[in-house]
Structure formats: C-alpha cells, structure tokens
C-alpha beads as a LAMMPS data file, in Angstrom:
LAMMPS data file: protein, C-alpha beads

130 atoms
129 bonds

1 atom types
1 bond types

-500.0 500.0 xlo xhi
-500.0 500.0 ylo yhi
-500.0 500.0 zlo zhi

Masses

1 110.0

Atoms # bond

1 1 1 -29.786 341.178 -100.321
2 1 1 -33.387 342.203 -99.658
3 1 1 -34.183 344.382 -97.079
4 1 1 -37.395 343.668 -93.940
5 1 1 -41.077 342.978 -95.584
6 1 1 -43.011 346.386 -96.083
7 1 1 -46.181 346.557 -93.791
8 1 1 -49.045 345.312 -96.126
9 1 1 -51.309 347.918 -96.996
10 1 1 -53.420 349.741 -94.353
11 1 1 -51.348 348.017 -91.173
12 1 1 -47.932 349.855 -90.018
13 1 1 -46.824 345.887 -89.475
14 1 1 -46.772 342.197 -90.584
15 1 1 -47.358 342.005 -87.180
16 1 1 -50.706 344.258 -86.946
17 1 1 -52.163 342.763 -90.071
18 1 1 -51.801 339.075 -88.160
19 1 1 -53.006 340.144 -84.860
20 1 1 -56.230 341.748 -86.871
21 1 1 -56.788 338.323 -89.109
22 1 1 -55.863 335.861 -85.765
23 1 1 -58.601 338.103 -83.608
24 1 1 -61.273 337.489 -86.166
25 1 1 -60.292 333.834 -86.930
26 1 1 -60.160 332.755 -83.788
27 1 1 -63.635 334.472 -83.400
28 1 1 -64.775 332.133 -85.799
29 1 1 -63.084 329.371 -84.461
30 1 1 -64.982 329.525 -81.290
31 1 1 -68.429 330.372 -82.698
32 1 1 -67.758 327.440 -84.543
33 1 1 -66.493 324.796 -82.280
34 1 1 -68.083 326.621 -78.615
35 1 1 -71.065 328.706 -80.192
36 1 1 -71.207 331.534 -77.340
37 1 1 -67.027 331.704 -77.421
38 1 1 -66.577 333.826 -80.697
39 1 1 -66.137 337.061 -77.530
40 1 1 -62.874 335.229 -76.249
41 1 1 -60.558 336.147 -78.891
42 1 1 -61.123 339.774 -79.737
43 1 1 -61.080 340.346 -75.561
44 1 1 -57.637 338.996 -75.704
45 1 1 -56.557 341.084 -78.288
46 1 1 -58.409 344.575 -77.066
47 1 1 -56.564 343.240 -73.414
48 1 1 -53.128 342.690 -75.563
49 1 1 -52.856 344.908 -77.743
50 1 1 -55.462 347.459 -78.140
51 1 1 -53.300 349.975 -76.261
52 1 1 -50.547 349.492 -78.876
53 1 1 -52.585 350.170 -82.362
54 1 1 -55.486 351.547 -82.977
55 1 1 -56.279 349.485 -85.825
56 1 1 -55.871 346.740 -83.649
57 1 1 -58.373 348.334 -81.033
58 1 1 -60.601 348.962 -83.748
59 1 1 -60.921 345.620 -85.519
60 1 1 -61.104 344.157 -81.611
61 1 1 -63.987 346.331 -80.551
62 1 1 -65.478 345.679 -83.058
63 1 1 -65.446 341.845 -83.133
64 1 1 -65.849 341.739 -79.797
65 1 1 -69.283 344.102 -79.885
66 1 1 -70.161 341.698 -82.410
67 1 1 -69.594 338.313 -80.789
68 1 1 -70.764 339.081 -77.665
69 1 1 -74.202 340.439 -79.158
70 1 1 -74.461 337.455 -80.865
71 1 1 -73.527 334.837 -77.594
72 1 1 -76.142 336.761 -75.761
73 1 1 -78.735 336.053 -78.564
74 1 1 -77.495 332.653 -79.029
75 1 1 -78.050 331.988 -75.210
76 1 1 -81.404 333.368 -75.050
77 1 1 -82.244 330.979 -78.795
78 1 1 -81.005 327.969 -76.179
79 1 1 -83.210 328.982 -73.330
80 1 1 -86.501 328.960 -76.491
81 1 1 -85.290 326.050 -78.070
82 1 1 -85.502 324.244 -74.289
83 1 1 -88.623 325.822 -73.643
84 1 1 -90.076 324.847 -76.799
85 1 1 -89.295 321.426 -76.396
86 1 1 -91.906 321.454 -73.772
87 1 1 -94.576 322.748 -75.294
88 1 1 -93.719 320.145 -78.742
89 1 1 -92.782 323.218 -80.749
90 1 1 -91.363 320.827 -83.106
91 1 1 -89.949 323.318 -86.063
92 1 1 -88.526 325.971 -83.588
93 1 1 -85.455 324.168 -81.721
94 1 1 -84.381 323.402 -85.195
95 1 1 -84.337 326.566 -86.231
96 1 1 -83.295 328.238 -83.567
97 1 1 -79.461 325.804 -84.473
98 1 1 -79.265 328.364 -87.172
99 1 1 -78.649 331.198 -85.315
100 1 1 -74.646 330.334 -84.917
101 1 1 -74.302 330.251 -88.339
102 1 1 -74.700 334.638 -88.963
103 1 1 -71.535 335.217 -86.455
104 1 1 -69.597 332.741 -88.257
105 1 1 -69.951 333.729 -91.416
106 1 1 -69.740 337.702 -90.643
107 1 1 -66.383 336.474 -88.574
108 1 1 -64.968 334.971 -92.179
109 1 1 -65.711 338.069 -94.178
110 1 1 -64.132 340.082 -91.282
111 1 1 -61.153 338.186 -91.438
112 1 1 -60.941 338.528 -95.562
113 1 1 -61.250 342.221 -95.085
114 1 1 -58.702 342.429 -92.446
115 1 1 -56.355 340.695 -94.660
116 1 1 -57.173 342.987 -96.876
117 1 1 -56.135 346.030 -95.067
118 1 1 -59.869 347.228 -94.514
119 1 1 -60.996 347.689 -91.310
120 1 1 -64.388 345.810 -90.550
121 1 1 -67.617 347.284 -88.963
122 1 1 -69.642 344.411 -87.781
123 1 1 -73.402 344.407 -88.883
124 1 1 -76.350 343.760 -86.409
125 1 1 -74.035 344.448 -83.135
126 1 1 -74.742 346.487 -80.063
127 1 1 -72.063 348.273 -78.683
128 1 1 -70.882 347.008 -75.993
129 1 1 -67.652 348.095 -75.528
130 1 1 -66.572 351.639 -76.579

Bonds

1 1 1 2
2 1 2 3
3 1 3 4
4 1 4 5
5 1 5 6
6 1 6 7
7 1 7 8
8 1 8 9
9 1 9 10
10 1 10 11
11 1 11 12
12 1 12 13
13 1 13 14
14 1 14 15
15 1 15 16
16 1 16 17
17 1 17 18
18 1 18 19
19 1 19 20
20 1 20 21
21 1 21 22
22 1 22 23
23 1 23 24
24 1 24 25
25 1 25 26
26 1 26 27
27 1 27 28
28 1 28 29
29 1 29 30
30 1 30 31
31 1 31 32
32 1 32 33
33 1 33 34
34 1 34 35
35 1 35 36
36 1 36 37
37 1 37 38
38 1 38 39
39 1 39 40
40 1 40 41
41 1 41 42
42 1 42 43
43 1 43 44
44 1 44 45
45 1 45 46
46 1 46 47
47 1 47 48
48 1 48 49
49 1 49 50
50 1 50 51
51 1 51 52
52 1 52 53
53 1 53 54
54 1 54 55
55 1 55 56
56 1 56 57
57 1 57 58
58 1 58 59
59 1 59 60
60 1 60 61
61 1 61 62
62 1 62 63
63 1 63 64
64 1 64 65
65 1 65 66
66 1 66 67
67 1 67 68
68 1 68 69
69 1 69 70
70 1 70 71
71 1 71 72
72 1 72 73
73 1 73 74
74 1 74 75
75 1 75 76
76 1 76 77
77 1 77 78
78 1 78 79
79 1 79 80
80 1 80 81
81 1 81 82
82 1 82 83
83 1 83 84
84 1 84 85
85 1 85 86
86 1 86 87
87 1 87 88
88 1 88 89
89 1 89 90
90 1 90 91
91 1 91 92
92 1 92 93
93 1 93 94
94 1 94 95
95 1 95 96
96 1 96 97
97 1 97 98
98 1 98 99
99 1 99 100
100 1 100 101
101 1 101 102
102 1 102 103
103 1 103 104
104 1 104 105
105 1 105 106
106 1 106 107
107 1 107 108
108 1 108 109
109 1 109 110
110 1 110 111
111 1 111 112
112 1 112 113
113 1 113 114
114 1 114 115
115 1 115 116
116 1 116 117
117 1 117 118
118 1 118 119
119 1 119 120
120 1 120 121
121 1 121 122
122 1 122 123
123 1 123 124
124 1 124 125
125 1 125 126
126 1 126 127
127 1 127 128
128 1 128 129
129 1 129 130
C-alpha cells in the first residue's frame, strides 16, 4: 500500500502546482480565444487563493501584471488599427493582429515553468498589482 503523492518539487501541494499551471493556462486560453481576457484568470486565483500560498500569489501577480499590460496594449493596437483604416494605412492593421501573439506565447512558457516547479517572472510587464 502506497502512501499520498509527495508535493512535486518547489510546491508544498499537488494542489499548488495545479492552481499555478490552471492560472497561467487559462491566461492563455483567454488571450487566445478573447485577446484582452488573458487578466481574468490570474485575478481569480490572486482573489482565491493568493492569501493561502505565496507561490500561488506570486505566479498570480505576476501573470496578472503581465496580462493586463498586455490587454491595455492590445486595446490601444485596436484603437490604431481602426484609425489606420481611415487613413488606408494598409500594412499597419495587419500588423498590429500580431500583437496577441507575445502574451500567448510568454503564458505557455509560464505554464511549462510552473509545472516545473519554477516560479515565472513575466517579461515586458508593468506592475500593476503589488
């Protein structure tokens, strides 16, 4: 007869580590399907749980800095791309769709790292949230 699971390495739970990879899935998720909804997620779990573990509250804040920099620049590439289509800016609207594509992809190596055990600092964020 085996005993419980051991926490994985760097959590004090099985629980913790899935709370850490769900926050920054689901912060892909909605950068991916939503574009400016990669924030939700990480809010829920800093709202959750962040009073419970601080590796919790630390992978949160830190998604959640990064997501909401990122729906505020996302926003303002919208607001270009729409006034660019007035002026026949061609190129730029086009580009500008590329923008999503940075959170989503810092969201997936985030979520590989907190599988991991590591705890993720976001690049290119502003903080937000403290």
């Amino acid at each position: 007869m085996t005993g419980p699971s051991p926490a994985p390495p760097g959590y004090d739970s099985t629980e913790e580590r899935n709370w850490a990879v769900l926050t920054h899935a689901l912060a892909a998720v909605g950068i991916f399907f939503g574009g400016l909804l990669g924030w939700v997620a990480p809010l829920v779990t800093l709202l959750s749980k962040g009073d419970t573990s601080p590796k919790l509250r630390a992978h949160a804040v830190s998604a959640l800095n990064f997501n909401l920099t990122w729906a505020i620049i996302d926003l303002v590439a919208v607001i270009l791309a729409g006034c660019a289509g007035f002026v026949h800016l061609w190129p730029l609207p086009w580009l500008l769709r590329l923008i999503p594509v940075v959170p989503f992809v810092f969201n997936i190596i985030a979520l590989v790292k907190a599988n991991n055990g590591e705890c993720y600092r976001h690049p290119l964020s502003y903080p937000l949230v403290k």
